[in-house]
DOBA-126981 format. One record per atom (N, C-alpha, C, CB): x, y, z. Coordinates in Angstrom, 3 decimals. Glycine has a CB too. Layout:
! DOBA-126981
<atom <X Y Z>>;
...
END
This chain:
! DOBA-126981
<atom <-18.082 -18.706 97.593>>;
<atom <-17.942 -19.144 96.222>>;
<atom <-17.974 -20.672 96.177>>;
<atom <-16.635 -18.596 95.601>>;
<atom <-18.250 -21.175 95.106>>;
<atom <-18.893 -22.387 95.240>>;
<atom <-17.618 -23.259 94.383>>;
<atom <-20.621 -22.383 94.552>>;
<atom <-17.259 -24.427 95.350>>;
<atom <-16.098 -25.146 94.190>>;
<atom <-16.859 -25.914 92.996>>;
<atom <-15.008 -26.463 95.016>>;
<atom <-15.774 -25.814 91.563>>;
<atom <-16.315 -26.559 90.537>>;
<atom <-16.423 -27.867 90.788>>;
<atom <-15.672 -26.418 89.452>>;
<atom <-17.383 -28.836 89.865>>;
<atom <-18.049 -30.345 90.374>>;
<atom <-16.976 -30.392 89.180>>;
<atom <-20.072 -31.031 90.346>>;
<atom <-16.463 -31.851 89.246>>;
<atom <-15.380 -32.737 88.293>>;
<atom <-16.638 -33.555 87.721>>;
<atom <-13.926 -33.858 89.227>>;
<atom <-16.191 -32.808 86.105>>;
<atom <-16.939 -33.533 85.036>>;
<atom <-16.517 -35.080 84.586>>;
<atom <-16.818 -32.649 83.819>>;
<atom <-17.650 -35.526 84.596>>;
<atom <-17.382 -37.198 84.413>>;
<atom <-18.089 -37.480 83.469>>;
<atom <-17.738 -38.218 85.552>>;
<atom <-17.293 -38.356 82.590>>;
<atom <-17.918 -38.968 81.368>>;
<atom <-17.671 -40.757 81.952>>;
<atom <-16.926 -38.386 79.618>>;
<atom <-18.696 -41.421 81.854>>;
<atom <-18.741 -42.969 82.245>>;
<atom <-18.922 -43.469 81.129>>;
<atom <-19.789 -43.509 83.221>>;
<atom <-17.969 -44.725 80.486>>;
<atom <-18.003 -45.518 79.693>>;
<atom <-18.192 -46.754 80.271>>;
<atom <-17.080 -45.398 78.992>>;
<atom <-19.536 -47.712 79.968>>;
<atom <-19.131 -49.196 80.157>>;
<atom <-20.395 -49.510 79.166>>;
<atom <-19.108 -49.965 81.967>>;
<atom <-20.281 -50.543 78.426>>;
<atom <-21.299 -51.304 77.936>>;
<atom <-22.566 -51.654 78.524>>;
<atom <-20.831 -52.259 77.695>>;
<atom <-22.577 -51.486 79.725>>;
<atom <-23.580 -52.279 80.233>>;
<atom <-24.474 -50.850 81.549>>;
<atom <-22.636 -54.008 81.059>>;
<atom <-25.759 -50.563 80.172>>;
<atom <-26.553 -49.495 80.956>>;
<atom <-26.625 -49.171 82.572>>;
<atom <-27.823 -49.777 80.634>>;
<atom <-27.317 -50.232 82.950>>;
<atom <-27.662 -50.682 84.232>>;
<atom <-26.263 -50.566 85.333>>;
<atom <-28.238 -52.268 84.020>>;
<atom <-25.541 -50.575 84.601>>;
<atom <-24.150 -50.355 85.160>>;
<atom <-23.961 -49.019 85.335>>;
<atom <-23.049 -50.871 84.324>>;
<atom <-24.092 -48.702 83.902>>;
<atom <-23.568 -47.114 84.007>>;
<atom <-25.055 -46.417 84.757>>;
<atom <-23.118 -46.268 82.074>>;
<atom <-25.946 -46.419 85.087>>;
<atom <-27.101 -45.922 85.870>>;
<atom <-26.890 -46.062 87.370>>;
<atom <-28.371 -46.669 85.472>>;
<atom <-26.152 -47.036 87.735>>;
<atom <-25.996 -47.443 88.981>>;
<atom <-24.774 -46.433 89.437>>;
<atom <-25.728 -49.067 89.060>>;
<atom <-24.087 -46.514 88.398>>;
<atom <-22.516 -45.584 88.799>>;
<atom <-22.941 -44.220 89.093>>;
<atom <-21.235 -45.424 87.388>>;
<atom <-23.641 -43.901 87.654>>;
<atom <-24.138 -42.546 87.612>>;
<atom <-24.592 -41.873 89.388>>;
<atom <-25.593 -42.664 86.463>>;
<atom <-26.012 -42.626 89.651>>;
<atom <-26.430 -42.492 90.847>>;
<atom <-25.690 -42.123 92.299>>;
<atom <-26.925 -43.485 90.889>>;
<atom <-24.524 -43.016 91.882>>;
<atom <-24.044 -43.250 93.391>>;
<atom <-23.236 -42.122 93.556>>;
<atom <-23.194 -44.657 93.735>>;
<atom <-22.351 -41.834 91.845>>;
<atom <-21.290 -40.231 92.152>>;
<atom <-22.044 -39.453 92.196>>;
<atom <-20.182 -39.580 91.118>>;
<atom <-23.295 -39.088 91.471>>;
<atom <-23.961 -37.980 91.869>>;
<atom <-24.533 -37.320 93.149>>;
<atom <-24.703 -38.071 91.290>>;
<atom <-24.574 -38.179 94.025>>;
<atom <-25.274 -38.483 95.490>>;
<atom <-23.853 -37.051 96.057>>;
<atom <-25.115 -40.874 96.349>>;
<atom <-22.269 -37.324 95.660>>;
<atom <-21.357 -36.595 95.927>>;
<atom <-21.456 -35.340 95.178>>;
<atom <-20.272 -37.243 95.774>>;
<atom <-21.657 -34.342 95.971>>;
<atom <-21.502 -32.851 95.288>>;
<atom <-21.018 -32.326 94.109>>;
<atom <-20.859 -32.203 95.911>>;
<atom <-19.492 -33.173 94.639>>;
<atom <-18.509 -32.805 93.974>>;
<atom <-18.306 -32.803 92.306>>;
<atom <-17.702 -33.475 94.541>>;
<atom <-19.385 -33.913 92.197>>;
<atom <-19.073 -35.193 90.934>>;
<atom <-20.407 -34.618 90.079>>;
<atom <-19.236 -37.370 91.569>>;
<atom <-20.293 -34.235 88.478>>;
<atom <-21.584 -34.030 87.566>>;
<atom <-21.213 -35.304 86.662>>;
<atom <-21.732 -32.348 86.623>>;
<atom <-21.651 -36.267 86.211>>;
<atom <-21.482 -36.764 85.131>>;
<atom <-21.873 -36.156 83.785>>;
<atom <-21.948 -37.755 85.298>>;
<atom <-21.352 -35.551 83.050>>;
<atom <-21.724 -35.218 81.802>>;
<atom <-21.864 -35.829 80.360>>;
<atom <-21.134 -34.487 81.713>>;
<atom <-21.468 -37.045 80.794>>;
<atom <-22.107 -37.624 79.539>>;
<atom <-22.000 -39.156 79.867>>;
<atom <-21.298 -37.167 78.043>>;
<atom <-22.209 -39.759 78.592>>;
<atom <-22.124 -41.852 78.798>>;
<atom <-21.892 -42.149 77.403>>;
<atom <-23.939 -42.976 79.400>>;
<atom <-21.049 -43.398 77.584>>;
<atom <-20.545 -43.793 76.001>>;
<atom <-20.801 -45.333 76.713>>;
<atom <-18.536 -43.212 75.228>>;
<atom <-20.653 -46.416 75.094>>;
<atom <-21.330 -47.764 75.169>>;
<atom <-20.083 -48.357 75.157>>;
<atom <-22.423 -48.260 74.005>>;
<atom <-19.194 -47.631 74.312>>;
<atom <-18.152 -48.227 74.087>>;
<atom <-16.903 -47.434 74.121>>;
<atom <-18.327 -48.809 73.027>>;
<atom <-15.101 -48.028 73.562>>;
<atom <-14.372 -47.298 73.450>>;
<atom <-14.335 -45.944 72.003>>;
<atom <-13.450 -48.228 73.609>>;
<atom <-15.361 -46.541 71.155>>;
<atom <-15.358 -45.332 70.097>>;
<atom <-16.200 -44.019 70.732>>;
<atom <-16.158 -45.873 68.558>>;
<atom <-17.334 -44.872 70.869>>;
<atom <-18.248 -43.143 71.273>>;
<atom <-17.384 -42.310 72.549>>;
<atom <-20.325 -43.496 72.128>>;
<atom <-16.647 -43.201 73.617>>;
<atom <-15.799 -42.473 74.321>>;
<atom <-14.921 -41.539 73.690>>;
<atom <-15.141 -43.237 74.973>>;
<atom <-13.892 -41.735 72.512>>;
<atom <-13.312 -41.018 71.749>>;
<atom <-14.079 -39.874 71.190>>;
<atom <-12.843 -41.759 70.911>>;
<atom <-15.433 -39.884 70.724>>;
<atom <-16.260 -39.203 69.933>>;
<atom <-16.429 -38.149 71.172>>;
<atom <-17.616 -40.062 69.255>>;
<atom <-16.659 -38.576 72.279>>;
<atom <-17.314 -37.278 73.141>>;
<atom <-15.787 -36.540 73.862>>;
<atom <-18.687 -37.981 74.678>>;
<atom <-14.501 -37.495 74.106>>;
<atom <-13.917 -36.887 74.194>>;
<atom <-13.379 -35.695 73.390>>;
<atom <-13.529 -37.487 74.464>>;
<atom <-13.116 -35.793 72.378>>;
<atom <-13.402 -34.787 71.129>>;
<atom <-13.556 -33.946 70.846>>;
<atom <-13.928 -34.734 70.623>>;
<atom <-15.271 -33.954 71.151>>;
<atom <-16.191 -33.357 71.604>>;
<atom <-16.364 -31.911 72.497>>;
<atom <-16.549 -34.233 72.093>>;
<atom <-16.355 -32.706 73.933>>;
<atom <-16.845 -32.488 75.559>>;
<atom <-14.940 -32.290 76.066>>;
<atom <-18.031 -34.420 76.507>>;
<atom <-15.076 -31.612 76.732>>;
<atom <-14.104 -32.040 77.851>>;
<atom <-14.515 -32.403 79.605>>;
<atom <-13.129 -30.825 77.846>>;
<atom <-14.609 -33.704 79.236>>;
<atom <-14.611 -34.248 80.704>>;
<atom <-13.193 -33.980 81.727>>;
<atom <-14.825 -35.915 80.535>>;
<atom <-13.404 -33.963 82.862>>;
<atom <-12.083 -33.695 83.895>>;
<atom <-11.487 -35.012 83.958>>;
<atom <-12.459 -33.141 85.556>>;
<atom <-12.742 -35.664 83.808>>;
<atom <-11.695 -37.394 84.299>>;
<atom <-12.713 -38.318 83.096>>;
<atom <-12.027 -38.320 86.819>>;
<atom <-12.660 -39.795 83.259>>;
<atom <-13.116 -40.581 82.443>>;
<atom <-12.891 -41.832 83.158>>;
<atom <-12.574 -40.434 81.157>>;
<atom <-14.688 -42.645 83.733>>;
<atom <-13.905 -43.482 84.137>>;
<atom <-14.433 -45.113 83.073>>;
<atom <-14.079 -43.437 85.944>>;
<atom <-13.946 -45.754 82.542>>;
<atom <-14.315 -46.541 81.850>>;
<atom <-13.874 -48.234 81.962>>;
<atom <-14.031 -45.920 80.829>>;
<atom <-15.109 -49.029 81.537>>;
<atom <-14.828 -50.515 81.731>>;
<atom <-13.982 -51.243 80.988>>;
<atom <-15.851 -51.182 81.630>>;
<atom <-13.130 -51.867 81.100>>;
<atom <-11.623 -52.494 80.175>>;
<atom <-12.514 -53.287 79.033>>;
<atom <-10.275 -53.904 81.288>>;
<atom <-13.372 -53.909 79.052>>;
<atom <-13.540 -55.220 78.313>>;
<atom <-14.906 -54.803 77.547>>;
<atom <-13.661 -56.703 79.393>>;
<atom <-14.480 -54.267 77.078>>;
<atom <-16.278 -53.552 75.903>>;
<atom <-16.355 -54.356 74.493>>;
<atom <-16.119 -51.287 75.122>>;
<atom <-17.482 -54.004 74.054>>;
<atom <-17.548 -54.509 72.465>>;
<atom <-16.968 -52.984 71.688>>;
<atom <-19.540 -55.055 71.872>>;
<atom <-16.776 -53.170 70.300>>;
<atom <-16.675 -52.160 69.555>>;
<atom <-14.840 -51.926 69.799>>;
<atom <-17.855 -50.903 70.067>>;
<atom <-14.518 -51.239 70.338>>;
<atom <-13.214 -50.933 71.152>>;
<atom <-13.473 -51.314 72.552>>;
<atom <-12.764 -49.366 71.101>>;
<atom <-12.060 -51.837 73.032>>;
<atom <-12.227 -52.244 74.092>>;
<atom <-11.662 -50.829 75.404>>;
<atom <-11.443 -53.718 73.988>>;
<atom <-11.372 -50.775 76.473>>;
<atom <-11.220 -49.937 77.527>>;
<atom <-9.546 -49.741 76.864>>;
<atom <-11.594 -50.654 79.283>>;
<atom <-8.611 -50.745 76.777>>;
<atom <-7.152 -50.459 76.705>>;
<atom <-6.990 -49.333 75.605>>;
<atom <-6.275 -51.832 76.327>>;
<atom <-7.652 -50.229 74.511>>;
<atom <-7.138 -49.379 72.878>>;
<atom <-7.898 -48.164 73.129>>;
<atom <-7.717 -50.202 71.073>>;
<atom <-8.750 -47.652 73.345>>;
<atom <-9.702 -46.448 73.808>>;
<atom <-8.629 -45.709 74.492>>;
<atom <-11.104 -46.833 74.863>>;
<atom <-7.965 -45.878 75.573>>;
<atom <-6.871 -45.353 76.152>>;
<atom <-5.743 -45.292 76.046>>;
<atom <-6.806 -45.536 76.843>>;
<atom <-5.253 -45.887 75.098>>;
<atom <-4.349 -45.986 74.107>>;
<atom <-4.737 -44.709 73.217>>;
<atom <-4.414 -47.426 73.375>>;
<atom <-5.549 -44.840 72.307>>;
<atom <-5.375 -43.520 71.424>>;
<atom <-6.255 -42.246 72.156>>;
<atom <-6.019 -43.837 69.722>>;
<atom <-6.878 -42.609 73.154>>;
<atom <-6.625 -41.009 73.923>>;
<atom <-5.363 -40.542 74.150>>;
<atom <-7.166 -40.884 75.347>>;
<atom <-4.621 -41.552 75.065>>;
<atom <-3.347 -40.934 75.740>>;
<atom <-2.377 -40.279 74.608>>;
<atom <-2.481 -42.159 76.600>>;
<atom <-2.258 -40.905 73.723>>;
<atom <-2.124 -40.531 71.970>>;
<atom <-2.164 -38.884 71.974>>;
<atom <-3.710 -41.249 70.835>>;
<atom <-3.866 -39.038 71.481>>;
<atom <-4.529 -37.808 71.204>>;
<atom <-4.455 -36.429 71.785>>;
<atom <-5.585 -38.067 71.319>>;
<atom <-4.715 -36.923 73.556>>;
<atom <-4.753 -36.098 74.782>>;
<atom <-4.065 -36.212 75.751>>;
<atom <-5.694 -36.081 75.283>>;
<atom <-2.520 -36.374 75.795>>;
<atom <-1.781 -36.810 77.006>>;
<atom <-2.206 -36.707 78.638>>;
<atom <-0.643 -36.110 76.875>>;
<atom <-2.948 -35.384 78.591>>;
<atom <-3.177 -34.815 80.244>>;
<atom <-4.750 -35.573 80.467>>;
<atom <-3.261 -32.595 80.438>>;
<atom <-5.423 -36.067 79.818>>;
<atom <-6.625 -36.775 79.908>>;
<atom <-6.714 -37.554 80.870>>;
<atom <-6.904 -37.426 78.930>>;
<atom <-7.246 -37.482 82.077>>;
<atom <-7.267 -38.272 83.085>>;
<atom <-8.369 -39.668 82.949>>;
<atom <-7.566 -37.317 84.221>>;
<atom <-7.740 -41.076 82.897>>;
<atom <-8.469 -41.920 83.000>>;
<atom <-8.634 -43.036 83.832>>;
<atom <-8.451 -42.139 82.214>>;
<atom <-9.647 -43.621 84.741>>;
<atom <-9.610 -44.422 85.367>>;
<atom <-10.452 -45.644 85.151>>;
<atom <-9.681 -43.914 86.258>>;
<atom <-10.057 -47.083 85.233>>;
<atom <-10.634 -48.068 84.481>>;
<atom <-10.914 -48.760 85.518>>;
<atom <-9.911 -48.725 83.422>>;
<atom <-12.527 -49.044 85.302>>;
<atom <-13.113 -50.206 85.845>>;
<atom <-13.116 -51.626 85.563>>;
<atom <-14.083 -50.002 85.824>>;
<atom <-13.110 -52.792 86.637>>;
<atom <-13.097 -54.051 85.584>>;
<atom <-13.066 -55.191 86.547>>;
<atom <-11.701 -54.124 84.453>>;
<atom <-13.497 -55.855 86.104>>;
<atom <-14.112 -57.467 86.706>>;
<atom <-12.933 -58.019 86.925>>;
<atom <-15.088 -58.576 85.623>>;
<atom <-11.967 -57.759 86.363>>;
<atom <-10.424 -59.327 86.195>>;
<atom <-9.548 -58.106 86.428>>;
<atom <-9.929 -60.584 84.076>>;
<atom <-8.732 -58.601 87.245>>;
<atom <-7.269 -57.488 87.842>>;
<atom <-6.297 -58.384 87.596>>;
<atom <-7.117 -56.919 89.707>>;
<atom <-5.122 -58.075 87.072>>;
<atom <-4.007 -58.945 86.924>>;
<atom <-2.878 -58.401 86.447>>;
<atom <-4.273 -59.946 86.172>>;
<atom <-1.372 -58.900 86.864>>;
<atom <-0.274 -58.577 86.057>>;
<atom <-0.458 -57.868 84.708>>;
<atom <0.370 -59.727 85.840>>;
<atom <-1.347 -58.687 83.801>>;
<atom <-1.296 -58.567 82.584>>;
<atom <-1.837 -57.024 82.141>>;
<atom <-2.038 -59.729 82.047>>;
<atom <-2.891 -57.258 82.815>>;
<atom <-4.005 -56.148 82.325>>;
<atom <-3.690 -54.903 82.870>>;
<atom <-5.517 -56.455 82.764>>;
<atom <-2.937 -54.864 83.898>>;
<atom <-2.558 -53.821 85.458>>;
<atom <-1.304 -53.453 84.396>>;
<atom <-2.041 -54.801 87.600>>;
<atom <-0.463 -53.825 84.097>>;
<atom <1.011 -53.942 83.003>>;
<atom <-0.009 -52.724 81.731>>;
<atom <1.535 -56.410 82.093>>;
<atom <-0.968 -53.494 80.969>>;
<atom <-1.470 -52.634 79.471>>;
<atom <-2.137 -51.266 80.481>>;
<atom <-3.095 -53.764 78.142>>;
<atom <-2.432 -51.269 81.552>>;
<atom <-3.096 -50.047 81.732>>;
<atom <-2.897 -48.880 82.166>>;
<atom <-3.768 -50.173 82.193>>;
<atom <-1.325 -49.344 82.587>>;
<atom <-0.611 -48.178 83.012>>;
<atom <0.707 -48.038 81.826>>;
<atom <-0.078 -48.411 84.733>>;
<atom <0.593 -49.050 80.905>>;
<atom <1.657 -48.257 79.819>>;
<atom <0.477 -47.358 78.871>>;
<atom <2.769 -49.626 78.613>>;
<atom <-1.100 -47.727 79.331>>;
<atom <-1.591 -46.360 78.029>>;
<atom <-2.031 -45.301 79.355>>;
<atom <-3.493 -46.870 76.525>>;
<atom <-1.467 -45.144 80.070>>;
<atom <-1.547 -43.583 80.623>>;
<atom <-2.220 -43.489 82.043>>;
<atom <-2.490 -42.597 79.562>>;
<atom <-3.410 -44.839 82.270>>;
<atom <-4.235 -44.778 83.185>>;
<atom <-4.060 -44.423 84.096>>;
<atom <-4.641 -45.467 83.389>>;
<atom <-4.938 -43.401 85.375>>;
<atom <-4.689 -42.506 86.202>>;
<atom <-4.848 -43.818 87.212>>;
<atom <-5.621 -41.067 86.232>>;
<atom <-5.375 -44.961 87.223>>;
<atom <-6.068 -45.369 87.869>>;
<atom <-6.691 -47.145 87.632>>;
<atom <-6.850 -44.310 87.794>>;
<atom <-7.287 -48.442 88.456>>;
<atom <-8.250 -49.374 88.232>>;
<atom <-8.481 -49.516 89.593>>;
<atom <-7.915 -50.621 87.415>>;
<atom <-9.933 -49.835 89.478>>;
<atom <-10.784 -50.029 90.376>>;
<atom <-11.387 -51.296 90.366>>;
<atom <-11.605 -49.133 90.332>>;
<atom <-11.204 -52.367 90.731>>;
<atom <-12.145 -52.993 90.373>>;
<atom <-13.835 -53.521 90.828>>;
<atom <-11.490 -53.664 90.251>>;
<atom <-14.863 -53.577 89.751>>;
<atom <-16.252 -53.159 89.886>>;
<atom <-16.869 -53.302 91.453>>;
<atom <-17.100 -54.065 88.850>>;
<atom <-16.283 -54.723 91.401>>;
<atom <-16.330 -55.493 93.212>>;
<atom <-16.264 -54.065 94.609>>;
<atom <-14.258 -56.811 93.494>>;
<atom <-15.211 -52.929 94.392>>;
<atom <-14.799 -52.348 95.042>>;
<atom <-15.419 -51.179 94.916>>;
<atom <-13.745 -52.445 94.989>>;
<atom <-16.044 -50.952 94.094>>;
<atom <-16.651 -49.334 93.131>>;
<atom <-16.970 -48.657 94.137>>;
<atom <-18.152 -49.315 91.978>>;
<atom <-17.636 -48.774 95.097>>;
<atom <-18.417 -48.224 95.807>>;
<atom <-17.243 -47.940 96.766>>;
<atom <-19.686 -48.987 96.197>>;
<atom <-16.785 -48.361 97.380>>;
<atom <-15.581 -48.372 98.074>>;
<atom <-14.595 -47.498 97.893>>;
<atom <-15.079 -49.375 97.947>>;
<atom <-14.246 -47.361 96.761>>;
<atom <-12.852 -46.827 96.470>>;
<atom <-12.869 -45.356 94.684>>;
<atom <-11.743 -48.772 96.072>>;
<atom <-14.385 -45.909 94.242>>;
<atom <-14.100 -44.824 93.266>>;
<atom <-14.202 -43.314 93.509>>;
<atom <-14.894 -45.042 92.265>>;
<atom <-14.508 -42.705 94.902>>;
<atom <-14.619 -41.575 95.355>>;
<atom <-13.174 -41.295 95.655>>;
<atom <-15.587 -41.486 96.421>>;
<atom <-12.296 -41.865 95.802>>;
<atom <-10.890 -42.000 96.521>>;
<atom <-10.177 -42.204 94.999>>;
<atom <-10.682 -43.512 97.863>>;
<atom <-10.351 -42.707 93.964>>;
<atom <-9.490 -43.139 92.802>>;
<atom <-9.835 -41.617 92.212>>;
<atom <-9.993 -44.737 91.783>>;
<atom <-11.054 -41.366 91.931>>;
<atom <-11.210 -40.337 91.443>>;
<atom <-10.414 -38.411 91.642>>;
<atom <-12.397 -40.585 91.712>>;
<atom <-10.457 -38.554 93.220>>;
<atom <-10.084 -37.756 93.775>>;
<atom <-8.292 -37.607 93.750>>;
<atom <-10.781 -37.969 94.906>>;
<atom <-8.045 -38.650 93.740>>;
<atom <-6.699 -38.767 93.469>>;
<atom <-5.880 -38.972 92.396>>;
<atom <-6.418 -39.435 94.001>>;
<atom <-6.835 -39.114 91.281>>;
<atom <-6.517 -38.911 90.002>>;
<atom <-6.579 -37.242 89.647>>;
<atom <-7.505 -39.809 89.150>>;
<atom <-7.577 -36.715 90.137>>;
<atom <-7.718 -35.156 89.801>>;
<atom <-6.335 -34.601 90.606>>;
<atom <-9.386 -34.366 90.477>>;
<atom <-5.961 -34.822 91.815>>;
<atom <-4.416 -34.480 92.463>>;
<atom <-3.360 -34.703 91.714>>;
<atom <-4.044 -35.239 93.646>>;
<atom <-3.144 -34.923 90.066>>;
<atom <-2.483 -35.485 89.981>>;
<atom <-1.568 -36.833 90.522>>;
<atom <-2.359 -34.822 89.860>>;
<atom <-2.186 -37.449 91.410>>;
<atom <-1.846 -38.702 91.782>>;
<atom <-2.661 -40.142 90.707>>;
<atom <-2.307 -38.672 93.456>>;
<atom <-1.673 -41.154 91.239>>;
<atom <-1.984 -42.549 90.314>>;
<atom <-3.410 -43.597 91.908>>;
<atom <0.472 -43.832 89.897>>;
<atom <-3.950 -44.505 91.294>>;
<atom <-4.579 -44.826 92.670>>;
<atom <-4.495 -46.741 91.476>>;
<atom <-6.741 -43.602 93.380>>;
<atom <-3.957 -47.587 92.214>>;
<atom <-3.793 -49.020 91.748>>;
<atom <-3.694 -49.432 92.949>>;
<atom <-2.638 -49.470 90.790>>;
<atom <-3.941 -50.585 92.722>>;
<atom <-4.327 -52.369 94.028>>;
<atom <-4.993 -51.593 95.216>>;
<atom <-2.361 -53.563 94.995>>;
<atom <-5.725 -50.387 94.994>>;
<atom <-6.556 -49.930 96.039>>;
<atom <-5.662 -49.052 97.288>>;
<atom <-7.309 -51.294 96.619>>;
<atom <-4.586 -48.528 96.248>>;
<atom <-3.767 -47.260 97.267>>;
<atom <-3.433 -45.976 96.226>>;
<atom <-1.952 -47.929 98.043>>;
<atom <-3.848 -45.099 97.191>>;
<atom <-3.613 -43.765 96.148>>;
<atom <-1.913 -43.771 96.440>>;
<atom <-4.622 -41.931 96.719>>;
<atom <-1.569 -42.867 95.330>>;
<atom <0.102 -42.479 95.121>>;
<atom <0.262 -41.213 94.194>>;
<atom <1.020 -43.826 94.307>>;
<atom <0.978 -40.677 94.774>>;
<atom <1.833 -39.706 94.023>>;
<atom <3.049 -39.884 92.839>>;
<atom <2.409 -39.116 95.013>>;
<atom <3.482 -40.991 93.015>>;
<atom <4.475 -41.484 92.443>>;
<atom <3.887 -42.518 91.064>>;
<atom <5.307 -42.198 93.630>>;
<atom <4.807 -42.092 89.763>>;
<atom <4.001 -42.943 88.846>>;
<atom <4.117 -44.041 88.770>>;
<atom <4.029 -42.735 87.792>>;
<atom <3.128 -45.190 88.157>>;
<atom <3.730 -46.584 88.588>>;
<atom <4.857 -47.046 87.506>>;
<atom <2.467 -47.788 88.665>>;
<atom <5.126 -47.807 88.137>>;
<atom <6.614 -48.501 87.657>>;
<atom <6.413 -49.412 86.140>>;
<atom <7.210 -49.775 89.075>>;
<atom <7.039 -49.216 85.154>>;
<atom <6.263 -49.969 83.731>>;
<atom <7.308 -50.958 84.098>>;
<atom <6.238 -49.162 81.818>>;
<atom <7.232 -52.040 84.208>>;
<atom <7.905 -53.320 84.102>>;
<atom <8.368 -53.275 82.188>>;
<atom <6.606 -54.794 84.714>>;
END
């Protein structure tokens, strides 16, 4: 019997981005992407929608940005697994992304590296931040 592939919906603004991502999880068995959003609204729209298993999306978009997008998912869909990609890692941003629910950040630099491992450990119910998976939720300052 054949195990189910973890549906992925990829949000980032930037095509070429999301084509590149697309490519590389698909290469893994495991992983179908089922859909792509530009921004944090159409993400909402397909969540909605679709049920993706996970969601992994870029913090800093036009339209809605990655936080508020995950903000009124976590809202909407508490058990919604999300993991955020992103150029700038910091107190600040690491602080907004785990008070709206995030399973997870990766940052883009590392993608290749570590989103097979964030992913996987987000579906375990585990958290995966500064590039270590955990079981334990992170700590909201």
């Amino acid at each position: 019997m054949e195990n189910k592939k973890v549906n992925i919906l990829l949000v980032d603004d930037n095509p070429h981005f999301r084509k590149a991502i697309k490519e590389f999880l698909e290469k893994n068995s495991d992983f179908k992407v089922i859909g792509e959003a530009n921004n944090g609204r159409e993400m909402l729209e397909f969540i909605c929608n679709e049920s993706p298993d996970i969601t992994i999306m870029d913090v800093f978009m036009p339209v809605m940005d990655g936080v508020e997008a995950s903000k009124k998912t976590h809202e909407q869909f508490p058990n919604k697994k999300i993991i955020a990609l992103t150029t700038h890692v910091g107190p600040v941003y690491t602080q907004l992304l785990k008070e709206n629910g995030l399973r997870g950040c990766v940052l883009k630099e590392n993608v290749h590296k570590e989103i097979v491992q964030a992913i996987n450990t987000a579906m375990n119910n585990g958290y995966f931040y500064d590039g270590m998976p955990s079981n334990i939720p992170p700590i909201i300052d």
